[in-house]
Every structure is written in C-alpha cells, then in structure tokens.
C-alpha positions, 0 to 999 in steps of 0.5 A: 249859733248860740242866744244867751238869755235870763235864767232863775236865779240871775245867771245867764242860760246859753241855748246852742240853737242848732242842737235844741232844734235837732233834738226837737226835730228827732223825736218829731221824726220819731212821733211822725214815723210811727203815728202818721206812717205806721202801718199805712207806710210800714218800710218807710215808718221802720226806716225813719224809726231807725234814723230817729234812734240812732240820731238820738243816741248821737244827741245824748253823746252831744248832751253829755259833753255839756250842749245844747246848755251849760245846765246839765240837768236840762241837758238831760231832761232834752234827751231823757225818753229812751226811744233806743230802748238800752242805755240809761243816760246817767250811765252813757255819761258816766262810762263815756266821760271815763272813756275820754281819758285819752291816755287810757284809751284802748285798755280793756280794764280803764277804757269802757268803750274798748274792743280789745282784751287782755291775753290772759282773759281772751285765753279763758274764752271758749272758742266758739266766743273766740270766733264771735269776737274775730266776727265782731272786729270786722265791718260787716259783723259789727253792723249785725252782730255789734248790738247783741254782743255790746247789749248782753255785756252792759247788762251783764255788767249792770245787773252785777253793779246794781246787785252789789248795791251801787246808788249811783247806777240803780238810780240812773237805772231807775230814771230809764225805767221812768222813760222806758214807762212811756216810751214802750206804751207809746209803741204799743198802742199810740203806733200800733207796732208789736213790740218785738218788731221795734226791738228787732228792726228800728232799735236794734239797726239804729245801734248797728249804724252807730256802729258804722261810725264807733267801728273803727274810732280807735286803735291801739298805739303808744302816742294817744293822739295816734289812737283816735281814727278821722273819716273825713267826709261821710253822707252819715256826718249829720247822723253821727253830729260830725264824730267822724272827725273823731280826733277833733272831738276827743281833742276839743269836747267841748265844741258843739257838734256843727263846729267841728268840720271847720276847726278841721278845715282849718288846721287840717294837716296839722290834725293829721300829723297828730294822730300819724295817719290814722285816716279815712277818706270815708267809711267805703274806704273802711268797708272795702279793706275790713267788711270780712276782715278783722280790723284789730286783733282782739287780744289787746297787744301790750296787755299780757298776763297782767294789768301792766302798763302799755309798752311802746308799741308801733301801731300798723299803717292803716290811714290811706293817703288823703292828699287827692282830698285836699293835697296834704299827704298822710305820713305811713306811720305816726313821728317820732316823739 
C-alpha cells in the first residue's frame, strides 16, 4: 500500500503506509508501556518494552533498505531514537548493506553479520572463548548469550575505528549519542525505571529475540543462493517484518516487508530450489534439532590459514521436508550447477 503525493522541490514523496503505521505504533507501545504500565503493570510494561525494541530494531533493518520512503534522510529520521540502546543507525545501514554481498556471505573478513571464523584466528582463542563461541552456535545459547557476545565485539570494533579516526563512524556515533540523550532521560524519569533494569531486561531480551530469527539465516555453501535459510511460517513473522523468508529478502531487498509472503507464495518451489533445501518449516523445527546443539562449526570450513577464496564445499542437508506445508518436497542437497 503506497500513496505518492508532493514533495519540496516538485518530486514526488512515496509513503508505504503500513510501515509509517507500524513505526508509529512501535514507539506508541514503547511510550504506552513504560508511562501507563510501569510499575502499576511491572511484568507486563518489561514484556511489551521487549516487543517494542525488538519490533524497532526490525524497522531500522526495514529503513535502511529504502521503506517507508524513498528519501533516505527521512527514513532515519522515523527510526532515529535508539529505544535499544546499542546500534547506531548510520552504522546498522552501513555494515548490513556489506553484508547483502550475496557472494561474500559467511566469510568472517567481508561479511559482517557472519558467525564463523578462520581457523588460524579460532586457533589463537583460548579455550574458555573457544567453549563460549560452540555455546553461542547453539539456539539456546544464542538467545541468552548472543547479545553480550555480539555487543562487546561491535563496540570493540567501534571504539578502535572511532580512535583510528574514521569521520563516517564518529559522526554516525555522534547522532546515537543525540538519540540516546532523550531516550535514557525518558527512561529514567518519565517511566520511573532504573536504568539497569531496562538494560538488563527489555534491551537486553529484545536483542535476544532478534536473535531467534539471525540464529539460523545463513550457512556456508558454494552456491550463494544455497547460504540463505526460509522459515516458512512463524507467530514471530510480524515481529521480524516476514525476514524469515530470508532468501526472499536477500533476493529482492527492495520489496516492503508485507509483500514478501506473497512473492513467496507465488514462486514457492522455485525459492526452494534455489537455495537447495535449506528450510524450515518453523523455528520449533529449529529449536528442536539445535536448542543445545551447535548449528554450525565455528571455524569457517574454507577459511584456513589465509584469506583464500572459498573452494567448493557441500554444505550438510539441514532443510527438512516441507511437502506436508503445501505438497512440494525439499530436494536433500542443493543441484548441481
């Protein structure tokens, strides 16, 4: 649903309504839940705090591929107080538009949003960092231990870019703080919640149910297409604005977020053979086969002792049969090209 109308300088604004609506009603739910509801309602207002911030973090990804607008500026202007505390907008864009390099994706040097390492770097790790990286390739140690661990390397790796001096991400640093100077005095006194509290509940679970979806979203494998995961159906699919049908997504980025269940719909079998099976019929499916067990290997399995090229590889069958979804069965293992 899109309305076009006039904009300064006699282009024309497109406003894709459904997503100007759900931001709209985000940080309702966020200002509802923590003036109305806290702390007559404390569980309830930590609950809905959670949904708001990870709703929000959804948006921003929404935003960043150019929705509810085409003009960027007010793209981030929608989204731009930082209810989760953490990512700077300006870099979220910029390190999730290099991980849409379908053809880099999973390499630990080129693909920021990548889980795996290269051997030589796992092998430097002491072994108590080892263990917490096999605990955070799991379901169950992604959802308590993903934030912390994701959180201390992007500020790690922050902090060394803004001391080397780089504009682009002290500047984008700098809007955050600007954001983060109204949302954390609105915490503070217009809720009446400590500080630690939202950090330690709200912030810290809406990142862990993010990470419910970006647990399993890629795989290495030599045929791009075959790195990209599809959970079919979820009562999550709002929450994470339909990514779950990731490979959709990373196909058509441009296409607004309610539109992705029916371009899949439509071509279904034909998004399943694209990525060779690497499906889900839902995160329970996920929950049952990975909840304590590591999902992928940590080292990444081409990177070896130096940046080399990835060398045809066979990722393992993963995808279960979704035929009893809708009567088209998943192939075991990608086609041959």
């Amino acid at each position: 649903m899109r309305i076009t109308g006039k904009r300064r300088g006699g282009g024309r604004l497109s406003i894709e309504w459904p997503t100007l609506i759900l931001i709209v009603a985000c940080y309702g739910l966020w200002l509802a839940a923590g003036i109305l509801l806290w702390p007559q309602w404390p569980l309830a207002a930590l609950a809905l705090l959670t949904i708001a911030i990870a709703l929000q973090s959804s948006l921003m990804h929404e935003c960043l591929h150019g929705h509810p607008t085409r003009d960027a500026r007010l793209n981030e202007s929608l989204v731009f107080l930082p209810i989760g505390l953490v990512y700077p907008y300006r870099r979220f864009k910029a390190l999730h538009l290099r991980h849409h390099a379908d053809e880099r994706l999973t390499d630990p040097f080129e693909d920021p949003e990548s889980y795996y390492k290269a051997l030589w770097r796992y092998e430097e790790l002491p072994r108590w960092a080892r263990a917490i990286l096999a605990v955070n390739n799991t379901m169950a140690g992604r959802f308590v231990l993903g934030p912390v661990i994701m959180n201390i390397g992007f500020l790690a790796a922050e902090a060394k870019l803004i001391g080397e001096g780089d504009r682009a991400v002290r500047r984008a640093w700098g809007f955050h703080v600007a954001g983060l100077a109204v949302v954390l005095p609105l915490v503070a006194y217009g809720f009446s919640m400590p500080l630690w509290l939202y950090v330690l509940v709200p912030a810290w679970l809406g990142q862990s149910l993010i990470s419910v979806r970006t647990f399993a979203e890629h795989q290495w494998s030599e045929r791009p297409d075959g790195r990209t995961i599809i959970v079919e159906r979820s009562p999550l699919a709002l929450l994470f604005l339909n990514n779950n049908l990731h490979l959709v997504h990373h196909k058509m980025p441009s296409a607004p977020w309610y539109r992705l269940p029916s371009l899949y719909r439509a071509k279904r079998a034909e998004w399943l053979r694209m990525n060779g099976g690497y499906a889900y019929p839902g995160y329970l499916a996920l929950l049952k086969d990975f909840a304590f067990r590591p999902k992928e290997p940590v080292p990444h399995p081409v990177l070896r002792r130096a940046r080399e090229k990835p060398r045809a590889f066979s990722p393992r069958a993963r995808g279960r049969s979704l035929g009893s979804a809708g009567g088209v069965a998943v192939p075991a293992r990608p086609a041959k090209e």
